[in-house]
C-alpha positions as CSV (number, residue, x, y, z in Angstrom):
1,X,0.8,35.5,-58.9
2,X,-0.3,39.0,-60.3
3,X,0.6,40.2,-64.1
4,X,2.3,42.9,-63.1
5,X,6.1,44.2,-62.7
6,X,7.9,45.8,-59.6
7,X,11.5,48.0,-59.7
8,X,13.6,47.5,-57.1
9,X,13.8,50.5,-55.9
10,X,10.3,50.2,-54.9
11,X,11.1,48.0,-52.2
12,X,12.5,49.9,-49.6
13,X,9.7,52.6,-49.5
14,X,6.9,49.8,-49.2
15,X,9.0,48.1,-46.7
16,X,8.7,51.4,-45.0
17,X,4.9,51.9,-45.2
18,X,4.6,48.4,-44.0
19,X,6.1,49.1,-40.9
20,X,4.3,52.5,-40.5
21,X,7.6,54.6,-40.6
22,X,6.6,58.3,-41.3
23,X,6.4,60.0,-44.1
24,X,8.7,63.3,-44.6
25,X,7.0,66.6,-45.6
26,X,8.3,65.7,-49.1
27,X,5.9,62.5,-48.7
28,X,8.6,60.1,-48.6
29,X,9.6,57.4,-46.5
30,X,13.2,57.7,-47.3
31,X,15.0,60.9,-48.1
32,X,15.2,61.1,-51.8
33,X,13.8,57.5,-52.8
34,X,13.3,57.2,-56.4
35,X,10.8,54.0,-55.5
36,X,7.3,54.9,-54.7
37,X,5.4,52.3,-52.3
38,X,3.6,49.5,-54.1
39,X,0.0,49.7,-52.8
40,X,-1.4,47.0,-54.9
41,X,0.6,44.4,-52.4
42,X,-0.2,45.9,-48.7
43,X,-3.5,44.8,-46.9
44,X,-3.4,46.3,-43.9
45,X,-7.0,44.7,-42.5
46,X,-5.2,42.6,-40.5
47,X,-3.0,45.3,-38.7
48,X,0.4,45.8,-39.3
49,X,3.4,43.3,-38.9
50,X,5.7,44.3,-36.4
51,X,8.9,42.2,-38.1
52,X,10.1,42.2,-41.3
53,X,11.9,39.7,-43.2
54,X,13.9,40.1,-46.2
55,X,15.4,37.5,-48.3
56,X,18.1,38.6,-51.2
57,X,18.5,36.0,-53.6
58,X,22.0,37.1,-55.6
59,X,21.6,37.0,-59.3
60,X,18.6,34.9,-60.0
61,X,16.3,34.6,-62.9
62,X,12.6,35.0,-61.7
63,X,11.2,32.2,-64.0
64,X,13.6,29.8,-63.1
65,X,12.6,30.3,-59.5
66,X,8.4,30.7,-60.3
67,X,9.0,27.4,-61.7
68,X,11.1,25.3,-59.4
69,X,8.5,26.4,-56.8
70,X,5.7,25.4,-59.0
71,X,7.5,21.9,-59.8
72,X,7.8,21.4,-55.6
73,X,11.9,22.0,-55.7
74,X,12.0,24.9,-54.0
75,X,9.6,24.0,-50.9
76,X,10.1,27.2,-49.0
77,X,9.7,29.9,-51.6
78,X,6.1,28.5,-52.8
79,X,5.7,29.0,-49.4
80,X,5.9,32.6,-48.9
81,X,4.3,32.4,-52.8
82,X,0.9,31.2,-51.4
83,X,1.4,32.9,-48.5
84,X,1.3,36.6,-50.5
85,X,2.0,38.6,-53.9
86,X,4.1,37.2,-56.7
87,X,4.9,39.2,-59.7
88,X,4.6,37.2,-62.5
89,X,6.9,39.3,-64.9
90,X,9.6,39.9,-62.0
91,X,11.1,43.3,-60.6
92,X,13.0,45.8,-62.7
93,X,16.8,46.2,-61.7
94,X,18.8,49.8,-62.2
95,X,21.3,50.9,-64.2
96,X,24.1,49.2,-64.4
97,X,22.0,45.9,-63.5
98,X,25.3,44.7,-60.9
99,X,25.6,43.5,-57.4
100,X,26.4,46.4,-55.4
101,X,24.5,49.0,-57.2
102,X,21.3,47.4,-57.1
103,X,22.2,46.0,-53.1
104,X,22.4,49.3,-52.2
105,X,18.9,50.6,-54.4
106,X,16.7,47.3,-53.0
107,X,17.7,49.4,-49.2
108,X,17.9,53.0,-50.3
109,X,15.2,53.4,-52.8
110,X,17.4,55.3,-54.8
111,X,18.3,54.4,-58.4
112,X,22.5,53.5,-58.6
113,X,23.4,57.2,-59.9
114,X,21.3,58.9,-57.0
115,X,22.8,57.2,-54.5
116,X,26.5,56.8,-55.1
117,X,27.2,53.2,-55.2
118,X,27.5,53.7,-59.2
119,X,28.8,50.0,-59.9
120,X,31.2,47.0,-58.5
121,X,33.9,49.4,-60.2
122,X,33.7,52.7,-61.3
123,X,36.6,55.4,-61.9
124,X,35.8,58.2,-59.4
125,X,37.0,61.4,-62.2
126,X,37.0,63.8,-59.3
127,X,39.5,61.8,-57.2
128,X,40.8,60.9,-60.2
129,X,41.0,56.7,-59.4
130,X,39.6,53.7,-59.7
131,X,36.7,52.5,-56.8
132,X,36.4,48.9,-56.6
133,X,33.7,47.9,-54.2
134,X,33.5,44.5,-54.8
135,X,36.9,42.7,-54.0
136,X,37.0,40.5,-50.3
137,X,39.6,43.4,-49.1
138,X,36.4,46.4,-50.2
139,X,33.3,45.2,-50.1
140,X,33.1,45.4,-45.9
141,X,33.3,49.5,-46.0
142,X,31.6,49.5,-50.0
143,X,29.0,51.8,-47.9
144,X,31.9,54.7,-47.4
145,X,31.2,56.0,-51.0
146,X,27.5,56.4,-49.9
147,X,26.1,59.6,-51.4
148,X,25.8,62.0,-48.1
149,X,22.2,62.4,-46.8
150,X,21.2,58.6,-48.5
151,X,19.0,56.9,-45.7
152,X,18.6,52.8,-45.3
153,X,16.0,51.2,-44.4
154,X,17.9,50.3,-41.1
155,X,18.3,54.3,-40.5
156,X,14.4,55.2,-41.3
157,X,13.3,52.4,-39.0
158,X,15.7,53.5,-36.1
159,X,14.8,57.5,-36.9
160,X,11.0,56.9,-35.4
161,X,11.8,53.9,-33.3
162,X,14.9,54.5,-31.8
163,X,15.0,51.0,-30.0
164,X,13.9,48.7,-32.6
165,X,16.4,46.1,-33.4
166,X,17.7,45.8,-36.9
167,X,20.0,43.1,-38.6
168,X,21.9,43.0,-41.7
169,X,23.2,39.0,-42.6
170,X,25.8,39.1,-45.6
171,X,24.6,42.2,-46.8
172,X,27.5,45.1,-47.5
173,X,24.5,47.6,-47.4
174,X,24.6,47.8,-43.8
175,X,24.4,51.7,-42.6
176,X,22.4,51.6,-39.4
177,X,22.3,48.4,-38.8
178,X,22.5,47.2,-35.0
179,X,24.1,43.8,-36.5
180,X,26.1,43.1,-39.2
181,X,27.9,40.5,-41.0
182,X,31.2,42.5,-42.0
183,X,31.3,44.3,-38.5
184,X,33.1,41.5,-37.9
185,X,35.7,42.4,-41.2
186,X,35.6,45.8,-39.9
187,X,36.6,45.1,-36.4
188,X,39.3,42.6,-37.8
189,X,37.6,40.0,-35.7
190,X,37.0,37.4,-38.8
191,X,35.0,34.5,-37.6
192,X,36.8,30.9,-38.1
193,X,34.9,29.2,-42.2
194,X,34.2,25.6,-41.4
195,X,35.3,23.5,-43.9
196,X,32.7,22.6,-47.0
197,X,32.3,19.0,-46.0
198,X,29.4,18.3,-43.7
199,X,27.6,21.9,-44.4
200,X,24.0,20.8,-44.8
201,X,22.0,21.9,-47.9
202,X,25.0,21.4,-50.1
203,X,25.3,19.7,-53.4
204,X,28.3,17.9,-53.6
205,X,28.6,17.3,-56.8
206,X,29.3,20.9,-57.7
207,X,31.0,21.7,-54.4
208,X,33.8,19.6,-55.3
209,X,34.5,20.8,-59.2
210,X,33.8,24.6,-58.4
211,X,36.0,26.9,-55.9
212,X,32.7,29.5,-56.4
213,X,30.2,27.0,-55.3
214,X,32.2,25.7,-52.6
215,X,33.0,29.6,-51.1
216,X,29.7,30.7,-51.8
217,X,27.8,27.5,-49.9
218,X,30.5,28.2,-46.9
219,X,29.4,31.9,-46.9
220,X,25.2,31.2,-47.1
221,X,25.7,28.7,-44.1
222,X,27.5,31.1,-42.3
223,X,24.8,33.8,-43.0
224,X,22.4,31.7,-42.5
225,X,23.5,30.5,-39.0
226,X,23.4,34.2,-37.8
227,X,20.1,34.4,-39.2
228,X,18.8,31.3,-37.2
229,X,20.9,32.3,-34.3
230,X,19.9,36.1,-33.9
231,X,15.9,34.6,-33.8
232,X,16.8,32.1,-31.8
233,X,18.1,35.0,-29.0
234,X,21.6,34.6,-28.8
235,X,24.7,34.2,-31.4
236,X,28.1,33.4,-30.2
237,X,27.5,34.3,-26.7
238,X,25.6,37.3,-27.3
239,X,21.5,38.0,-26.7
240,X,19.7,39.9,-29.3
241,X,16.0,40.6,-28.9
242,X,13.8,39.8,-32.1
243,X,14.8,42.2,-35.0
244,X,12.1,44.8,-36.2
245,X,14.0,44.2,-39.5
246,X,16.5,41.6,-40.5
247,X,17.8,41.5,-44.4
248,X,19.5,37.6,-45.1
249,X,21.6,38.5,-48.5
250,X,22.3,34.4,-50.1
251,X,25.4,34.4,-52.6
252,X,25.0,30.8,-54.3
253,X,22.6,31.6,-56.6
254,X,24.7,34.3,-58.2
255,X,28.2,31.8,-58.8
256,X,25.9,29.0,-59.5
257,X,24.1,30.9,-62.2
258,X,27.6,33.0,-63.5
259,X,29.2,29.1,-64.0
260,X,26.2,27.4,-66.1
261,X,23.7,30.0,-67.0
262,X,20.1,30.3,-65.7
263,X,18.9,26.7,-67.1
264,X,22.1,24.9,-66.5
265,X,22.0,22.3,-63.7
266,X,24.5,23.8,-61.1
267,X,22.1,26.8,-61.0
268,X,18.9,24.0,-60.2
269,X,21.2,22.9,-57.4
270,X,22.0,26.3,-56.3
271,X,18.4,27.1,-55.6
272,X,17.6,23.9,-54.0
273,X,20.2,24.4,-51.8
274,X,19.1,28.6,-51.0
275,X,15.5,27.2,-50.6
276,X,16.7,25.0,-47.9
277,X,18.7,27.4,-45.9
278,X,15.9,30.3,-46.7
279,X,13.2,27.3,-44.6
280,X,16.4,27.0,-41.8
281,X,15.2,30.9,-40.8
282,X,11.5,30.4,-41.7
283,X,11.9,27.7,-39.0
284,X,13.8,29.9,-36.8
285,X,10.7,32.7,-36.9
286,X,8.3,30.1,-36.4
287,X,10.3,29.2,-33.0
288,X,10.3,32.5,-32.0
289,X,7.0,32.6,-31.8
290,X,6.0,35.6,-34.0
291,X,5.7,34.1,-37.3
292,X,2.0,35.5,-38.1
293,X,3.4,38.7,-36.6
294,X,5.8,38.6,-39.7
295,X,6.1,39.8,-43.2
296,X,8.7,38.3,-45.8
297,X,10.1,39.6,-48.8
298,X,11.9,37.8,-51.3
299,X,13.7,39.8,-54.1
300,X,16.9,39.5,-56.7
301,X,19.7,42.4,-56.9
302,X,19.4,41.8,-61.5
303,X,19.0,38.7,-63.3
304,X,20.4,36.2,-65.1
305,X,20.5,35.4,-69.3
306,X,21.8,33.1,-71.7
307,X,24.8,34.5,-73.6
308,X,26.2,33.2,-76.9
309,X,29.9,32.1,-76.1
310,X,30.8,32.1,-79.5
311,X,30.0,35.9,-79.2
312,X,33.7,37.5,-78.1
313,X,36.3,40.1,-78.0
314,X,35.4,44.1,-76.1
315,X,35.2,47.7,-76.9
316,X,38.7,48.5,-76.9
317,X,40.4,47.0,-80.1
318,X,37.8,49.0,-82.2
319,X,38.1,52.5,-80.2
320,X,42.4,52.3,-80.3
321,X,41.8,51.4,-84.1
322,X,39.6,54.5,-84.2
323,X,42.2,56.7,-82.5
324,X,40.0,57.6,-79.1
325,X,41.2,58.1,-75.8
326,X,39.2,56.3,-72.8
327,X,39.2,54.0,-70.2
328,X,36.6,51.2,-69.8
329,X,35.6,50.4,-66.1
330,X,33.3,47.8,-64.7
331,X,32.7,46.1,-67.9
332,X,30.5,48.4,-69.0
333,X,31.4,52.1,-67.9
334,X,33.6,53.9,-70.7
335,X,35.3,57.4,-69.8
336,X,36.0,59.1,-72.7
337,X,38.8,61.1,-73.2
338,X,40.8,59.3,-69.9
339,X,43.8,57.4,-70.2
């Protein structure tokens, strides 16, 4: 654990350098990145890995997690903690600190208003209408509004290896990917959900109260399974060689920690219940047999606060009381001047 902060757009470059991708004449891994590559984490003594690992946790406050790992409920994450590089005061999120802007940032190395994805929801003023990424019906082709020329991480590795093998589980930032969760959406080939009861890793006790935690735990197992199956060399019927890179995107943490807050007990559950599935693919890479040829990164899209409930009520009463014109997008975009 180092006393030091990261920014999430950081990660994608050092991802880069760690897998010896080359550098453009601009010295960039990534065309454009914002991110520069964190040095102070890379030891390269031992060679360079030759798989990579990411792990998204959705919405999750860093201390929470530094201490349920410390405290032995989250098994698997002090794992990769002893294993490497903590940083004690977190990673830095853009602007807006959402879901789908900083996705799209942690794989781009751009900040949200270089790379186009400006929000869950925006108002696009050219186009005149309203984007929303974010909905079950969007969020397979969110990529679409990509800014053109922005590079993933799955594009940079395939630009100098051509053959390597890349993965994206759960994860709408999927350009370039050989695999990916919502080519299923996009092919309208929609895997069958299993029902909540029997998924292992699941509290029960907020399964049952909460539509959120129950969706969310269906979606993780489901990623998680691809994961676990994609190592293992085959998922429904089909063989897939060992990814290069594989990014495993868990959704739990982010309705458990919306419903109670970052201290609340439902969000304890939901990282006990990430941590186990997050061990299901450490398992799976140990099986493969290329688990010390391997290099994990676990990261969150923004964090997670206490608010005040008794603190209510928006923007707009006070700016129709004061006469302006505007409309007020993704809770926290306002377009003057628009109706």
């Amino acid at each position: 654990m180092v006393p030091r902060v990261a920014r999430l757009v950081d990660i994608a470059p050092t991802v880069a350098e760690l897998l010896g991708t080359m550098v453009g004449s601009d010295g960039r891994h990534l065309a454009g990145q914002d991110g520069e590559v964190r040095a102070d984490v890379l030891d390269f003594t031992g060679g360079r890995p030759h798989h990579v690992v990411g792990f998204l946790f959705d919405g999750l406050n860093p201390n929470v997690l530094y201490a349920m790992a410390a405290a032995g409920e989250a098994p698997n994450v002090a794992r990769l903690m002893a294993m490497g590089t903590a940083y004690e005061w977190g990673a830095m999120a853009g602007l807006p600190t959402v879901t789908l802007a900083n996705h799209t940032s942690i794989l781009t190395g751009r900040l949200p208003g270089h790379h186009g994805i400006l929000h869950n929801t925006w108002f696009d003023r050219a186009r005149h209408e309203q984007v929303i990424t974010n909905s079950q019906a969007t969020w397979p082709r969110a990529m679409q509004h990509l800014d053109a020329g922005v590079e993933t991480l799955h594009e940079v590795i395939h630009r100098v290896s051509p053959d390597a093998f890349t993965a994206s589980i759960n994860e709408p930032c999927d350009s370039g990917a050989d695999y990916s969760t919502f080519d299923y959406f996009r092919r309208g080939e929609v895997p069958p959900l299993p029902d909540v009861d029997g998924i292992p890793h699941t509290t029960e006790r907020f399964v049952r109260p909460s539509k959120d935690y129950a969706w969310s735990t269906v979606v993780d197992h489901m990623g998680a399974e691809q994961a676990v199956g994609i190592w293992s060399g085959e998922y429904h019927g089909v063989t897939y060689p060992h990814p290069r890179f594989i990014w495993c995107n868990f959704t739990l943490t982010d309705s458990a920690f919306h419903a109670g807050g970052p201290h609340s007990e439902i969000a304890a559950a939901s990282v006990r219940d990430t941590d186990a599935r997050l061990g299901e693919v450490l398992g799976a890479v140990e099986r493969a047999g290329v688990f010390d040829d391997t290099a994990f990164v676990l990261v969150a899209d923004h964090g997670m606060q206490q608010s005040d409930p008794a603190v209510r009520g928006d923007w707009d009463a006070a700016l129709r009381d004061a006469g302006i014109t505007f409309r007020d997008e993704g809770y926290s975009f306002l377009y003057l001047d628009e109706e």
